[in-house]
N, C-alpha and C positions, 0 to 999 in steps of 0.2 A: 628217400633218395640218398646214394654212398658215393663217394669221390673215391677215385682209386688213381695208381699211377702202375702204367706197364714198365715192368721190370727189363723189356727190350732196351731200354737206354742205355744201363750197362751191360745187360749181359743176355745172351738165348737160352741160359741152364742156372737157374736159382741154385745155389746149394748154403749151406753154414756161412761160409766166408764173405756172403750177401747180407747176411741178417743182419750190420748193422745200418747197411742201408736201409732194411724196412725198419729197422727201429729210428730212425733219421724221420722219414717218412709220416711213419706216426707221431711223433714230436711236432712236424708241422701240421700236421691236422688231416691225412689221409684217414680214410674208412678201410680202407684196403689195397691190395697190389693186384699187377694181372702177369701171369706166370706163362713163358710158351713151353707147350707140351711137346720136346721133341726129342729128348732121350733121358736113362733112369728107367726106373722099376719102379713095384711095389713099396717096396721096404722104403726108399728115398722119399716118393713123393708123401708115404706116412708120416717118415717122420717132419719133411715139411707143415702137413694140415695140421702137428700138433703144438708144433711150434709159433707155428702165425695165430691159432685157438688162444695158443695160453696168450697170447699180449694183444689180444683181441681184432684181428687184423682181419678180414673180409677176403679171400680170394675166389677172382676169376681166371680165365685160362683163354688163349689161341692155341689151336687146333689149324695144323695143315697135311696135304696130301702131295707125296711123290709124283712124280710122272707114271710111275709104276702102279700108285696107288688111287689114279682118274676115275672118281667113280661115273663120271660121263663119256668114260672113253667107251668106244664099238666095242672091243673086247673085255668078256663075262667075265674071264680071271680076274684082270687088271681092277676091273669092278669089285669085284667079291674080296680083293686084297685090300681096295680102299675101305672098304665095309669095317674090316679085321682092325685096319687102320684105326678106324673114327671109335670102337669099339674098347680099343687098348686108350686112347686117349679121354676116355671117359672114365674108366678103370682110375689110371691115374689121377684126371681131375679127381674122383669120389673118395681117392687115398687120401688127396692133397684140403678135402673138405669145398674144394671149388662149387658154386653157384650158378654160374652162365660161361661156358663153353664158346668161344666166337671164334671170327676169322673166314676165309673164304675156300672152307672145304665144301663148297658144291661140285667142286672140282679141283684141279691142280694148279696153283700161282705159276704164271707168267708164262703158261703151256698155251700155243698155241694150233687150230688147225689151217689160216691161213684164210678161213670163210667166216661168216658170220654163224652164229650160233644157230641148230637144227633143232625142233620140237622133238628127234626124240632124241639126242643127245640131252636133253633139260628131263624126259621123262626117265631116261636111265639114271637122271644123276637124284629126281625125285625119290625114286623106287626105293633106293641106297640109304637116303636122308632119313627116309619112315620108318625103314629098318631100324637107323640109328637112334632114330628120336624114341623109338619104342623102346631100346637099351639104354637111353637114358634115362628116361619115365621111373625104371627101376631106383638108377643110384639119385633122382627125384635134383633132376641138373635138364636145365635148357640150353639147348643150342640155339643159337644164331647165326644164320651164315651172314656173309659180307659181301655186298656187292663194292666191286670194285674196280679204278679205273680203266679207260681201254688199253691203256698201256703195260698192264698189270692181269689182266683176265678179260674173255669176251664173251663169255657166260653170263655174266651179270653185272648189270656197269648202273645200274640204276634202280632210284626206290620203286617206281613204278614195275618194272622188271622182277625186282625181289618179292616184291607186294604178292605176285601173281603166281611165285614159285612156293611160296609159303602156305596161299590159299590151297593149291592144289597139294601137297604136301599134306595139310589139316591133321595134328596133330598137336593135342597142350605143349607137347615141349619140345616144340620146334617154331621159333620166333624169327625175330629179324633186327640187325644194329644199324647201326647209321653211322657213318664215319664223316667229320667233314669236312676232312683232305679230298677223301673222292667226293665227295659230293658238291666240292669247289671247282673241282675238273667236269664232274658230269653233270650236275642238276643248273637246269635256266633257276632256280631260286634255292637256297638251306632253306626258309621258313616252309614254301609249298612242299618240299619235300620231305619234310619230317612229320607236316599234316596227311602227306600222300602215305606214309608207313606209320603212321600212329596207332591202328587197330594190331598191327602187329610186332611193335616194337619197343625190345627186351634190353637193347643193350646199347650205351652209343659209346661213342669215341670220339674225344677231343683232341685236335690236333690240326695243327695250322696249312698253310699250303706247303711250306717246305721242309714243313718236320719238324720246325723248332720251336721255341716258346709260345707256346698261344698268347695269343693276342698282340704279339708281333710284325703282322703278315697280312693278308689280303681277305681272310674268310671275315663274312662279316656274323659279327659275335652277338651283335645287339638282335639282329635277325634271329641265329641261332635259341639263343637262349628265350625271347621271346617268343617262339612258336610252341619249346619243350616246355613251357610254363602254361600254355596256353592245352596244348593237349593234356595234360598234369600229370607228364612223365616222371615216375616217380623210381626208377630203377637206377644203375649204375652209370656214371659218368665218370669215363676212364680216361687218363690222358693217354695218349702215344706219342712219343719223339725218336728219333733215331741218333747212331753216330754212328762212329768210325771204330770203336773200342775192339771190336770182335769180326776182324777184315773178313772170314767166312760170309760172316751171316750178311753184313751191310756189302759184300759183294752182291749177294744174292737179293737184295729188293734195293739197287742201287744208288746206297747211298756211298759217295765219294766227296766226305765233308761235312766238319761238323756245323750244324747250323746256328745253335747255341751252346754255351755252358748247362752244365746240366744241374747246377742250383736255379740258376734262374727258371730253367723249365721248371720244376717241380713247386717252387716257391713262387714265381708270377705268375704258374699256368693252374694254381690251387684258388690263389686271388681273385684270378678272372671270374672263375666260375662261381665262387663263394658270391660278387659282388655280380654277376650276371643273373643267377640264380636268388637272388635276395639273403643266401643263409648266411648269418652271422656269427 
């Protein structure tokens, strides 16, 4: 098992002028960072995977899709650009040396059709995912999609839900994470529900109900970590926080304030889990 912390805190585009924050990072005891994939090249994200290699740093990666890039939308184009999508963002990850791929590209964040989700809107966005899983297999990277809130996507709001899109899916490198921010909003229990996705899950995320310090907040932790001990979850435990640094992006999954300082996140929200998890 690796601790990591997502690099969304301060920033949406890792570049040089970050690296003393993962050198920060690693001084307090991370395994790794998690990177979001949403613009850069080849050349960039190489030279990233070689620079977190040489100071031994573990990266993962979020992965999302345009409105233009749905791959459960009714229209084939729109589908086959998202495909292109997930495809380049795998490229990248395998430049970057990334491991697990996450986030909620089963479809488009915060896109809605104004119904409840269709069986085959879920089998267009399957069809997509195996494609993808099959182009990751190559550069040998798991993805995970991300079920998440209703307020957020209406695709997948729950483990039970993901559980079922995975199975159907069936493919080694196509998993499932657990986040439990949403799973504070959507599951009647953390512990039932990280035993309900335990056959298939690759990746989770820590982070509180309103984004800021874990173990500040209302998610309960002793549940948590009790269950992912109990299944003998042995993968990545990443944290996620948000702020205000980067007004584009924290418009865009609205956040309007910061919740904590972001030493304390990094440095209380590493404790939690060291001291949740038993490691010393």
């Amino acid at each position: 098992m690796k601790i990591g912390m997502n690099m969304l805190l301060w920033t949406n585009h890792v570049t040089e002028q970050h690296f003393d924050i993962v050198e920060t990072l690693k001084k307090t005891g991370y395994d790794g960072i998690e990177l979001f994939l949403g613009e850069g090249d080849l050349k960039h994200y190489t030279k990233l995977g070689k620079h977190f290699s040489s100071i031994n740093m573990g990266v993962t990666a979020v992965g999302a899709l345009s409105p233009e890039q749905n791959i459960a939308s009714p229209d084939k184009k729109t589908r086959e650009a998202g495909l292109e999508r997930l495809k380049w963002t795998i490229d990248m990850a395998e430049a970057a040396n990334v491991e697990v791929i996450c986030g909620p590209f089963h479809s488009t964040f915060a896109l809605f059709t104004r119904q409840p989700p269709t069986l085959q809107e879920k089998q267009w966005s399957n069809e997509m995912l195996y494609k993808a899983a099959e182009y990751a297999q190559k550069a040998n990277i798991v993805l995970t999609p991300e079920a998440v809130n209703r307020f957020e996507c209406y695709l997948y709001n729950t483990m039970a839900d993901l559980g079922s899109m995975v199975q159907e899916v069936n493919h080694p490198n196509l998993g499932a994470m657990f986040d439990t921010h949403h799973a504070n909003i959507e599951e009647k229990s953390q512990g039932q529900a990280i035993r309900t996705i335990a056959p298939h899950l690759k990746h989770v995320h820590i982070s509180e109900n309103d984004r800021g310090t874990p173990g500040s907040g209302q998610v309960h932790w002793d549940e948590v970590f009790a269950a992912l001990k109990e299944i003998k979850y042995d993968g990545w435990l990443t944290i996620e926080a948000f702020s205000t640094i980067i007004p584009e992006f924290a418009n865009a999954i609205n956040v309007w304030r910061d919740y904590s300082p972001s030493e304390e996140i990094y440095t209380k929200g590493l404790k939690l889990i060291q001291e949740g998890m038993g490691i010393k």
